[in-house]
Biopython code that builds the backbone (N, CA, C, O; Angstrom):
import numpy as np
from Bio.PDB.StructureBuilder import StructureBuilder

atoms = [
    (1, "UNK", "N", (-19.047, -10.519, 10.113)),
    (1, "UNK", "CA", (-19.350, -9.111, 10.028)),
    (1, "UNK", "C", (-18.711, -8.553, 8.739)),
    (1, "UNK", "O", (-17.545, -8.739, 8.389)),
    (2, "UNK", "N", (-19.732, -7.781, 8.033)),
    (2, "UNK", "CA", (-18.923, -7.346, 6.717)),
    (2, "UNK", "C", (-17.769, -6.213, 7.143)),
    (2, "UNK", "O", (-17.105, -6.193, 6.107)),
    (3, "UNK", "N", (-17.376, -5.623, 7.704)),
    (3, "UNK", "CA", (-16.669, -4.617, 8.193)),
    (3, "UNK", "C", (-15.443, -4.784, 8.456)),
    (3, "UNK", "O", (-14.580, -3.914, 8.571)),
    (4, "UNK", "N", (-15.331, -6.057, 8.571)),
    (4, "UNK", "CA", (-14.344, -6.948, 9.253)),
    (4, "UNK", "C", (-12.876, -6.676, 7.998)),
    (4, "UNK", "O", (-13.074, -7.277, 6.942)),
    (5, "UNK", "N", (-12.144, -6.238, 8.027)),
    (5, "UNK", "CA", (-10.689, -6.345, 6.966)),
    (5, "UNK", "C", (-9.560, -6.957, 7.420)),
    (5, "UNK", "O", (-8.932, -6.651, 8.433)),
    (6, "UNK", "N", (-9.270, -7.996, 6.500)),
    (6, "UNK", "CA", (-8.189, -8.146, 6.589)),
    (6, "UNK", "C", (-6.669, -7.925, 5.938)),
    (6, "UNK", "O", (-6.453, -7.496, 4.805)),
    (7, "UNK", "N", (-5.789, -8.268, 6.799)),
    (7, "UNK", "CA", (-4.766, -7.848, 5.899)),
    (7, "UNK", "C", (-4.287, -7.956, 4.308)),
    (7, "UNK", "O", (-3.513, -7.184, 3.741)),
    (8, "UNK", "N", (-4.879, -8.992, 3.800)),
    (8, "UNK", "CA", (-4.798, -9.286, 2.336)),
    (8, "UNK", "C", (-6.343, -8.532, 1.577)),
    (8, "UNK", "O", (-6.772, -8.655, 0.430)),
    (9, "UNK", "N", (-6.889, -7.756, 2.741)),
    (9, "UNK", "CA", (-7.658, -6.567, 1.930)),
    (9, "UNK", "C", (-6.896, -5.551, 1.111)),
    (9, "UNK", "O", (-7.129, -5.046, 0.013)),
    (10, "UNK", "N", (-5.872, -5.401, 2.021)),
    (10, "UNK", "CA", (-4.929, -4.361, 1.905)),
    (10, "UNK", "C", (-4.124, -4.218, 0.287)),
    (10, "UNK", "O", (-3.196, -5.014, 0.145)),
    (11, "UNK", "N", (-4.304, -3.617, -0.485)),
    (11, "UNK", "CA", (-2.979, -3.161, -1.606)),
    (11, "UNK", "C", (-1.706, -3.278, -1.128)),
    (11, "UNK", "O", (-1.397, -3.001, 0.030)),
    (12, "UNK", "N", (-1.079, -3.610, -1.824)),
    (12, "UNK", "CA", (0.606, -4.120, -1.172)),
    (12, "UNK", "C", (1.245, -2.831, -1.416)),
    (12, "UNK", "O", (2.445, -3.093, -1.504)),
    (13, "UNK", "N", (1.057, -1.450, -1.586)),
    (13, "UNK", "CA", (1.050, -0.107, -1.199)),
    (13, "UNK", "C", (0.645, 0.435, 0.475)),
    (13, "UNK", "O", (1.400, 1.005, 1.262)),
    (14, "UNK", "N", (-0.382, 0.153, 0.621)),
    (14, "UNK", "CA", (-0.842, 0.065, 1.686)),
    (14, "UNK", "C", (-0.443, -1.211, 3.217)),
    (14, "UNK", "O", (-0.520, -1.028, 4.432)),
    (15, "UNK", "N", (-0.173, -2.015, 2.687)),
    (15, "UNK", "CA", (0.612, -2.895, 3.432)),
    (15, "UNK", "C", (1.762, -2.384, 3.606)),
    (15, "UNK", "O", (2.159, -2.483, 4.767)),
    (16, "UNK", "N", (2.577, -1.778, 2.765)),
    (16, "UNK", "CA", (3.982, -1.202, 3.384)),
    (16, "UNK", "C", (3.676, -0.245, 3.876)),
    (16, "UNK", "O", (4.346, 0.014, 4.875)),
    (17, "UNK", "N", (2.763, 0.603, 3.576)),
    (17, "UNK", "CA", (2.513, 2.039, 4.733)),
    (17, "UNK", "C", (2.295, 1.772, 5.936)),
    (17, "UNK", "O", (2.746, 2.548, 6.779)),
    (18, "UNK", "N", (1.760, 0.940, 6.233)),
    (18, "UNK", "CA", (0.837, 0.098, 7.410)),
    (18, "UNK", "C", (1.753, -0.117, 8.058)),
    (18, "UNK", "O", (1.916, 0.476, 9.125)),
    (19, "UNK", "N", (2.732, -1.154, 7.535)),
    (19, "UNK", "CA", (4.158, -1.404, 8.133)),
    (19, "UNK", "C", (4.841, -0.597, 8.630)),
    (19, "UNK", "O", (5.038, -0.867, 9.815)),
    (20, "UNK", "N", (5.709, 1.019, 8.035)),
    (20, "UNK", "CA", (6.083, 1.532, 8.306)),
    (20, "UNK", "C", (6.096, 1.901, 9.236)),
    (20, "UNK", "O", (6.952, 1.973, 10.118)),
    (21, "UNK", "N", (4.645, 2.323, 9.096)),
    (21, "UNK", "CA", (4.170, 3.407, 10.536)),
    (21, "UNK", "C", (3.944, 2.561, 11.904)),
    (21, "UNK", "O", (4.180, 2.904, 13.062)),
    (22, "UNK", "N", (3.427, 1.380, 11.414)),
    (22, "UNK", "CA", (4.135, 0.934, 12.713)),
    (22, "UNK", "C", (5.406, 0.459, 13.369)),
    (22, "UNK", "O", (5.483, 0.005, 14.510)),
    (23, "UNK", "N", (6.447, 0.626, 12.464)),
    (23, "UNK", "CA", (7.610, 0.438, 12.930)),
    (23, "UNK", "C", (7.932, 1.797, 13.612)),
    (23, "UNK", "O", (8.431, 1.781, 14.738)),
    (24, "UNK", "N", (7.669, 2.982, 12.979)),
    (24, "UNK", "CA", (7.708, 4.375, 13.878)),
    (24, "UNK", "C", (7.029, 4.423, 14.652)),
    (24, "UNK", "O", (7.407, 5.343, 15.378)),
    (25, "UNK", "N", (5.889, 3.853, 15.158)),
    (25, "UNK", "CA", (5.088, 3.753, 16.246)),
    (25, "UNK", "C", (5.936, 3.204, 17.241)),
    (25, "UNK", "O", (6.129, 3.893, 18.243)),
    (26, "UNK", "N", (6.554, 1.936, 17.142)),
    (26, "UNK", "CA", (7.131, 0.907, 17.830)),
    (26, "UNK", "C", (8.951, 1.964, 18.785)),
    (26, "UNK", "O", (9.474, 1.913, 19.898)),
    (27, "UNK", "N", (9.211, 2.690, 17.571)),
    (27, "UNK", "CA", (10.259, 3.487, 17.461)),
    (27, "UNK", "C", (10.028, 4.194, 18.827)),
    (27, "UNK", "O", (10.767, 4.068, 19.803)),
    (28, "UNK", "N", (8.954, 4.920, 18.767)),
    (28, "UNK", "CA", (8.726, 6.361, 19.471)),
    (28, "UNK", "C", (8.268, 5.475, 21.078)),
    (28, "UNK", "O", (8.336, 5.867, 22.243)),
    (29, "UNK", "N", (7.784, 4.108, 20.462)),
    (29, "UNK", "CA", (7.301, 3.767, 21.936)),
    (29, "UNK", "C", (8.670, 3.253, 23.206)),
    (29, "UNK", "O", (8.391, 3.020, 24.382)),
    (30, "UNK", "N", (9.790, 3.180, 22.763)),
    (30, "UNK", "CA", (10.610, 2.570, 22.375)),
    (30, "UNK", "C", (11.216, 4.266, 23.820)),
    (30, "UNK", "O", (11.901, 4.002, 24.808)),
    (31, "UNK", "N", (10.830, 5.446, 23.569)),
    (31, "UNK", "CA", (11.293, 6.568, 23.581)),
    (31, "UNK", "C", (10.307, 6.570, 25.060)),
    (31, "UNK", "O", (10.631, 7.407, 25.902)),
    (32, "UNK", "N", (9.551, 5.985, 25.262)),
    (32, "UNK", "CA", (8.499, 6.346, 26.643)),
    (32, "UNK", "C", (7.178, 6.160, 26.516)),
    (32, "UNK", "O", (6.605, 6.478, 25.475)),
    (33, "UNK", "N", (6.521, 5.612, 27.578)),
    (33, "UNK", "CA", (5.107, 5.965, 27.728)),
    (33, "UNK", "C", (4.854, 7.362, 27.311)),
    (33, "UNK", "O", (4.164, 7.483, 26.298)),
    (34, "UNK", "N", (5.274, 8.442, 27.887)),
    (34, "UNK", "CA", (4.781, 9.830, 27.550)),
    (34, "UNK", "C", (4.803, 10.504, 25.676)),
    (34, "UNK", "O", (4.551, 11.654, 25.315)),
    (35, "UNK", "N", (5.103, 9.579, 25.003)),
    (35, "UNK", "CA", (5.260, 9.813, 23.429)),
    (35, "UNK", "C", (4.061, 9.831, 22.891)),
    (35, "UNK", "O", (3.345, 8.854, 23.109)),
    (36, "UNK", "N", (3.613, 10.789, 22.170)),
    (36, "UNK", "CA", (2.399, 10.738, 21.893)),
    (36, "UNK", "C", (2.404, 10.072, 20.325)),
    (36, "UNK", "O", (2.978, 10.783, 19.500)),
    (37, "UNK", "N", (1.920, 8.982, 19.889)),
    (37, "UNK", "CA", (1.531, 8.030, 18.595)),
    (37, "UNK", "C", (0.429, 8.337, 18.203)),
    (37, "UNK", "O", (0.274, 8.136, 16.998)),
    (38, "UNK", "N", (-0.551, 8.814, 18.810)),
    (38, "UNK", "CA", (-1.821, 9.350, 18.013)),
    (38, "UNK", "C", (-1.877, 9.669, 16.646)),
    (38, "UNK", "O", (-2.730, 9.319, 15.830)),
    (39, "UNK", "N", (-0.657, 10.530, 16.439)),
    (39, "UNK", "CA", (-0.600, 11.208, 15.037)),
    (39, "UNK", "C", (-0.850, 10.106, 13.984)),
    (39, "UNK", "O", (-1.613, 10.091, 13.019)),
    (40, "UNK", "N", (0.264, 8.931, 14.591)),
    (40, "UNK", "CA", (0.812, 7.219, 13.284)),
    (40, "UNK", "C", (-0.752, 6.469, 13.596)),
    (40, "UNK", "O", (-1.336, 5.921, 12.662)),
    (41, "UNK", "N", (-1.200, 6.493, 14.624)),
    (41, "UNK", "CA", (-2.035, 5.677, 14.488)),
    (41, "UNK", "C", (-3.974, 6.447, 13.641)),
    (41, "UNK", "O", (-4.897, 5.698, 13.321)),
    (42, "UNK", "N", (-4.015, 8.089, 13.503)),
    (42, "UNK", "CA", (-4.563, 8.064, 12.684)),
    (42, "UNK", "C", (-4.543, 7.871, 11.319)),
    (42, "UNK", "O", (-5.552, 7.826, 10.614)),
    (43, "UNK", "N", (-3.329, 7.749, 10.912)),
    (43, "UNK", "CA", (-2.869, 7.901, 9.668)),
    (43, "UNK", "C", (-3.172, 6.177, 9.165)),
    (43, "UNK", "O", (-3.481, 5.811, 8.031)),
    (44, "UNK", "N", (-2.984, 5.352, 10.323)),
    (44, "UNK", "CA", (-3.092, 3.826, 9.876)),
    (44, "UNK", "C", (-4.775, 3.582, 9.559)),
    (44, "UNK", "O", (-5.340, 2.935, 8.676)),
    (45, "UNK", "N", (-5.270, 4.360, 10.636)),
    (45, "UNK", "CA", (-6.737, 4.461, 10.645)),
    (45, "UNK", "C", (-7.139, 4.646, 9.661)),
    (45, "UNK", "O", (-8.076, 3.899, 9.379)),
    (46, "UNK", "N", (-6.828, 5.444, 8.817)),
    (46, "UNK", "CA", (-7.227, 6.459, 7.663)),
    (46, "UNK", "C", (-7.062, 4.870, 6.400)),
    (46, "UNK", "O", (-7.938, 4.483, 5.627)),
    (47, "UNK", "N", (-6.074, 4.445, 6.540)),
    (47, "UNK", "CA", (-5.335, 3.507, 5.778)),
    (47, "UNK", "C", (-6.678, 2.701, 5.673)),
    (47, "UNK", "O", (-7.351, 2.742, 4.643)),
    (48, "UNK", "N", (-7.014, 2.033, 6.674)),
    (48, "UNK", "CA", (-8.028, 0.636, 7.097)),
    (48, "UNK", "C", (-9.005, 1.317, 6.289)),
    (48, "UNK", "O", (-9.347, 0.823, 5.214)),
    (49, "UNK", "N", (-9.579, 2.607, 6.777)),
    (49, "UNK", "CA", (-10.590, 3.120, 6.203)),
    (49, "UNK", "C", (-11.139, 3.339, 4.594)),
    (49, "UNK", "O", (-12.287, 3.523, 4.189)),
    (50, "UNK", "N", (-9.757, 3.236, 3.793)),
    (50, "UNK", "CA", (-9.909, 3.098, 2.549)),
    (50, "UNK", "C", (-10.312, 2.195, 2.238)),
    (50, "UNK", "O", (-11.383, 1.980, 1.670)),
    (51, "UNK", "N", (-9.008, 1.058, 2.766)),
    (51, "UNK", "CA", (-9.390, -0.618, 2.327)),
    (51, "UNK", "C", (-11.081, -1.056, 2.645)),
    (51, "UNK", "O", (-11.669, -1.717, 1.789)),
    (52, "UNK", "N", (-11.691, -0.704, 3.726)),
    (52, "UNK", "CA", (-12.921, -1.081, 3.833)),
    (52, "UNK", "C", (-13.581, -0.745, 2.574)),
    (52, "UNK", "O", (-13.821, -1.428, 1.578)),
    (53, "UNK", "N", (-13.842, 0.610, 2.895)),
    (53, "UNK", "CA", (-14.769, 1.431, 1.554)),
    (53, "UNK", "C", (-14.481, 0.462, 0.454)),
    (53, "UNK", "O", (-15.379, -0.306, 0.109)),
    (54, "UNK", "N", (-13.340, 0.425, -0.114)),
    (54, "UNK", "CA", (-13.239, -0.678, -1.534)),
    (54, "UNK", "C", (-13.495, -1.752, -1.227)),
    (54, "UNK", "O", (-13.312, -2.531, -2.163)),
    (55, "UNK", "N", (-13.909, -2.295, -0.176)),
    (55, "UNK", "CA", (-13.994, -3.903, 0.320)),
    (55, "UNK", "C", (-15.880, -3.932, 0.146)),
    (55, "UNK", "O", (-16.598, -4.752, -0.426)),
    (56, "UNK", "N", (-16.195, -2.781, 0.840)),
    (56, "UNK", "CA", (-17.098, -2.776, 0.645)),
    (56, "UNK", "C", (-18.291, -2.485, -0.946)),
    (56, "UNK", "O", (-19.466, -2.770, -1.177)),
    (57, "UNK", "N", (-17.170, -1.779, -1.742)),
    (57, "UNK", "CA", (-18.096, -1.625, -3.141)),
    (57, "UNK", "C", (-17.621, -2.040, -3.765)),
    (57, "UNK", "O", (-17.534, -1.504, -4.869)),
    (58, "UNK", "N", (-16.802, -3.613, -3.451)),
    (58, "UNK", "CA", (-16.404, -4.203, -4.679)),
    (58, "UNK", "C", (-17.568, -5.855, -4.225)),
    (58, "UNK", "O", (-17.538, -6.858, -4.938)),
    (59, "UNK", "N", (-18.057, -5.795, -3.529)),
    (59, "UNK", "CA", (-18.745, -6.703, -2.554)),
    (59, "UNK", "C", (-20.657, -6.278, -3.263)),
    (59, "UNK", "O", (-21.639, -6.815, -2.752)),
]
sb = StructureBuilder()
sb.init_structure("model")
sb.init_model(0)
sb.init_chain("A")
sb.init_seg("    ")
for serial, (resi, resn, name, xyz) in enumerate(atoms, 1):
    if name == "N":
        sb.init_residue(resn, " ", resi, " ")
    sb.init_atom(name, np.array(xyz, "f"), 0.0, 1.0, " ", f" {name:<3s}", serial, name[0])
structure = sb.get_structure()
């Protein structure tokens, strides 16, 4: 599937963001089920979403 990204799609900018936020994800989960991560996990979303787009028009 062309859609498909992987991690060495990623800019090694973007690989540490990626990272981060999921270490604060991991953090907050860390704090309870009731923690809401939504916020980190659109932001990772957003992340993937770049890497595709360039995956895709460099393709």
């Amino acid at each position: 599937m062309p859609d498909d990204i992987r991690f060495s799609d990623f800019t090694t900018a973007e690989k540490a963001r990626v990272a981060a936020l999921t270490a604060r994800m991991a953090k907050r989960g860390l704090a309870g089920d009731s923690v809401d991560i939504s916020d980190l996990q659109r932001r990772i979303e957003r992340i993937e979403n770049t890497a595709r787009r360039r995956k895709q028009q460099n393709t």
